[in-house]
N, C-alpha and C positions, 0 to 999 in steps of 0.2 A: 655874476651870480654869487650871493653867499651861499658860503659852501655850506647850507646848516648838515646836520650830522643825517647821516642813510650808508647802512654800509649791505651790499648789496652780494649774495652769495649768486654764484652761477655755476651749474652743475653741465657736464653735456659735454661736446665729443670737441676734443681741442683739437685743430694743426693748426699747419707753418703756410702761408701764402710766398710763394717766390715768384718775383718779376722778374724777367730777361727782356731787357729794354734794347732796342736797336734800331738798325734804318734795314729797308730792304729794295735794294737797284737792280738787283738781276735774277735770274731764276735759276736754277741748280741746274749742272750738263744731266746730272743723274736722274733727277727725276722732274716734273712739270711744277717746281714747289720754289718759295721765293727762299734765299740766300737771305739770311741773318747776321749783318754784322753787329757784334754786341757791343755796345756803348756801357751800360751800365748795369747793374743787379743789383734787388732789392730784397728785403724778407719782410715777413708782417705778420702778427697773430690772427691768426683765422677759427673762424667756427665759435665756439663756447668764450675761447681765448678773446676773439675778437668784440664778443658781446663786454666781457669784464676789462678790456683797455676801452673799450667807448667810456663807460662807468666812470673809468682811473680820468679818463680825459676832460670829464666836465666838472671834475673836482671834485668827485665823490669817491668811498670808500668801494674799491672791490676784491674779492675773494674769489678766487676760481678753483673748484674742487672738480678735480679727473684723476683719472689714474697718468702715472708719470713712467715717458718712457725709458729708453736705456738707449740712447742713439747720438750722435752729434747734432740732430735737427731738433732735440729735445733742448738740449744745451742750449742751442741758440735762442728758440722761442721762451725758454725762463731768463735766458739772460734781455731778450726784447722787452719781456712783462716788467723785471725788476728796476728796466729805466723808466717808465711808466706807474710804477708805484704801484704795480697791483700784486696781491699775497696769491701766494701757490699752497691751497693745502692738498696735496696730492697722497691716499690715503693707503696707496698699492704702487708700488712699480711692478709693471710688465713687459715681456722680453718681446714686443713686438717695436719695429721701427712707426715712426712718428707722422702720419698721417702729411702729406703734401702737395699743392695743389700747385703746379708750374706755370702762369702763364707767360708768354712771347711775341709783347706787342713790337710793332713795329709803325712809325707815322701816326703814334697813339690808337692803332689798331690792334685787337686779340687775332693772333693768327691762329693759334694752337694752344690747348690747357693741355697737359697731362696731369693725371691724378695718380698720385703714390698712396692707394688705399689701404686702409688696412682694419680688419672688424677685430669688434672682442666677443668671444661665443659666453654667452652669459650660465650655457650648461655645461662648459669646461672653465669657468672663471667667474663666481659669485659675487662681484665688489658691494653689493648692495649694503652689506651691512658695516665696510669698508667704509664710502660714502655717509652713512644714516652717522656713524662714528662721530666723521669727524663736524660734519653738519650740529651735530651737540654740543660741540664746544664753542662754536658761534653765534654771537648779538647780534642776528641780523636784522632786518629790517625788510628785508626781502628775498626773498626765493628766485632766480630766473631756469628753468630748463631748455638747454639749447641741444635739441634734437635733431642731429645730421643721420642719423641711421646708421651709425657706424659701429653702435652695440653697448654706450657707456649709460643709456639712458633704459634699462632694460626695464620689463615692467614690475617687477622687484623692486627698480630704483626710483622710477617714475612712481608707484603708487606709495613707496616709504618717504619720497620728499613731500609728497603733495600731505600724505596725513601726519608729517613732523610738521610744517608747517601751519597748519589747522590747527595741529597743537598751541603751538605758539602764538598763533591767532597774527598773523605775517603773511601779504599776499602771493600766491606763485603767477610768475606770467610765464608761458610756455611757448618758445618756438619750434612750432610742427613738423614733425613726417605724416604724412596722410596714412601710412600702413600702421601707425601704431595709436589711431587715434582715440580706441579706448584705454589706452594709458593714461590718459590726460582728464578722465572723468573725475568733476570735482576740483581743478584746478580754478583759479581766478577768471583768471584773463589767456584767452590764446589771441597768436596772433598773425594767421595765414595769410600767405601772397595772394591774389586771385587764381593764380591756377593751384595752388596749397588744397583751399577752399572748397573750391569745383572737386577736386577729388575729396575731399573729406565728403562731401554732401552727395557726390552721384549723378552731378547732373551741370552744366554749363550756365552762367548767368545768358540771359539777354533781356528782350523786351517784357516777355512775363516772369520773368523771375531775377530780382535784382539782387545786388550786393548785400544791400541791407535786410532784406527778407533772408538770405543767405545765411548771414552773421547771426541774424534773429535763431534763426530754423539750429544752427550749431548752438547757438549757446544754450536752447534748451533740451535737442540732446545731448549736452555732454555734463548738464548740471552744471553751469559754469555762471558768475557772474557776469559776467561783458564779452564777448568775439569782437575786435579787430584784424578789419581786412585790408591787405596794404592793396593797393589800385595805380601801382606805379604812377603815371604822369596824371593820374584820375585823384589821386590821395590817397583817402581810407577812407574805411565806414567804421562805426562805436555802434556795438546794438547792447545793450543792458536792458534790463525790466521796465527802468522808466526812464529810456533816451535809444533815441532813433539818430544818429547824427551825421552827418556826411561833412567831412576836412575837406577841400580843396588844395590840392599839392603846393609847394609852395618854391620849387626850385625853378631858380631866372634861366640855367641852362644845365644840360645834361650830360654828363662827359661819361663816367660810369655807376651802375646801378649796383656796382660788387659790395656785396657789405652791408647794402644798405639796410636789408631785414634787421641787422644786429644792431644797426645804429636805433632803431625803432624799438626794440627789444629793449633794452638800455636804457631811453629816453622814458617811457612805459613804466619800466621798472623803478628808476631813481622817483617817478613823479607819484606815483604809487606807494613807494617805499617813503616818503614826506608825506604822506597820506592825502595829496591833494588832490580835486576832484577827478573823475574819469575822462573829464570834457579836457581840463586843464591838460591832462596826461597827453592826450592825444595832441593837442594845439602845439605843446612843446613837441613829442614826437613829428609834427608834417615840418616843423621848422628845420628841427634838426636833421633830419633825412632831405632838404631841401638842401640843404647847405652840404653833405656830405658826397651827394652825387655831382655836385661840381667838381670833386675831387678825382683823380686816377687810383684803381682798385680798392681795396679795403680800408678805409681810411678813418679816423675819429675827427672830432669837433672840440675847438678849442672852446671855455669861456668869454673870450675875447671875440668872437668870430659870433656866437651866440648875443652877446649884447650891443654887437655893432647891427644884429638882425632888425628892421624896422618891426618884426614881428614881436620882438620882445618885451618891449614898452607895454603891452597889455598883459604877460604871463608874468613882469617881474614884480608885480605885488606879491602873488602868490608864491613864488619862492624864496621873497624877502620877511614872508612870514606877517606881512600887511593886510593879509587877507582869508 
């Protein structure tokens, strides 16, 4: 890929991914639960974080704006981003511990996640205008909001990025909570899972009522240019004013699906933020997400791995600026 220039801001709720990797041969005398011998431990940027290392990963610029915590798990995850090259503009520290999701596979199996959660109450902590801040001191190219519910995206914050952006005339793509989905009115592009979807709209896909009717149906209520709908082993749907489009997925095998929303998200954004077509956007997103679910938990995509894709040979005019 040339790396031509996109530098991509992501606003939205960061933690820490931790893997507890091991074998498991016997079951505990104490209780009916298998016995964990630990082999190895992992960490990894998750949530917002993990959307802006996708970005840093394909060679393009990223900016991650959250508020920054005060913890050792915080330490770790800026020191993971800064070997990845992506900038931390963090525009508040707050005194809550750093958001961490635990899983404990075993035989490449998840046995157990625990979540170290933790929300920010936006009517005891205002960041919005923290956030709006520092968002003005950046050339960006694109806007992404990465919406885990966990309070960084309040609607203060959601509706001051979306109309700083309009400002700027620079697209937002929005990764979903269903409960806050008028937050996101006016945004660009969303981009919900199928079950994201179904609950944004109130009602189940099936034989009368498809994905792409779906996508159609949200992007004209939420004022939005484009809905993309991720379809796991199905692909996505692209519904826009003038394009109905249906991706066929494109991974040869499936190991795990952790992540992969933000690898989409990322893919979306950078193709977007190069201002290339919505079609193009998506073609490079089903690859990317193809290739990424091959991989164990939250993971990014090299360039290298991206141009060895046979799928590539048809998107790399457009990113070489040949088209």
């Amino acid at each position: 890929m040339k790396a031509k220039r996109c530098k991509v801001a992501v606003v939205g709720d960061v933690m820490l991914d931790h893997y507890i990797i091991g074998r498991a041969s016997r079951l505990s005398p104490e209780a009916p639960v298998p016995v964990v011998e630990v082999i190895e431990e992992d960490y990894r940027p998750g949530g917002a974080a993990n959307v802006a290392n996708n970005v840093a990963a394909f060679g393009f610029d990223a900016v991650l704006v959250a508020p920054k915590g005060q913890d050792i798990y915080w330490d770790l995850l800026e020191s993971l981003l800064n070997k990845t090259r992506v900038a931390i503009c963090s525009p508040i520290t707050l005194n809550i511990p750093t958001i961490r999701k635990t899983r404990i596979l075993a035989r490449s199996q998840q046995i157990v996640r625990v979540d170290w959660d933790n929300y920010i109450d936006d009517r005891l902590c205002d960041i919005s205008k923290d956030i709006l801040k520092v968002l003005s001191t950046l050339d960006a190219d694109v806007l992404v909001i990465s919406d885990y519910a966990k309070g960084t995206v309040s609607e203060k914050v959601a509706g001051g990025c979306i109309n700083w952006a309009k400002g700027r005339g620079i697209p937002v793509i929005v990764d979903p909570k269903p409960q806050h989905k008028e937050r996101y009115i006016g945004a660009t592009v969303m981009t919900p899972n199928k079950l994201e979807a179904e609950m944004l709209l109130g009602r189940v896909f099936d034989g009368n009522f498809t994905p792409l009717e779906g996508a159609q149906l949200l992007r004209e209520r939420l004022s939005m240019e484009a809905v993309v709908i991720t379809l796991g082993d199905q692909g996505m749907v692209l519904a826009a004013k003038d394009e109905l489009i249906h991706f066929p997925a494109r991974a040869r095998e499936v190991y795990d699906v952790s992540g992969a929303g933000d690898t989409v998200v990322a893919s979306i954004a950078v193709a977007l933020g190069l201002r290339l077509p919505r079609r193009v956007a998506c073609e490079f997103a089903t690859l990317t997400a193809g290739l990424v679910v091959q991989k164990m938990g939250t993971a990014t995509v090299t360039p290298e791995e991206i141009k060895n894709s046979p799928e590539w040979e048809k998107l790399k005019p457009y990113f070489d600026g040949d088209q």
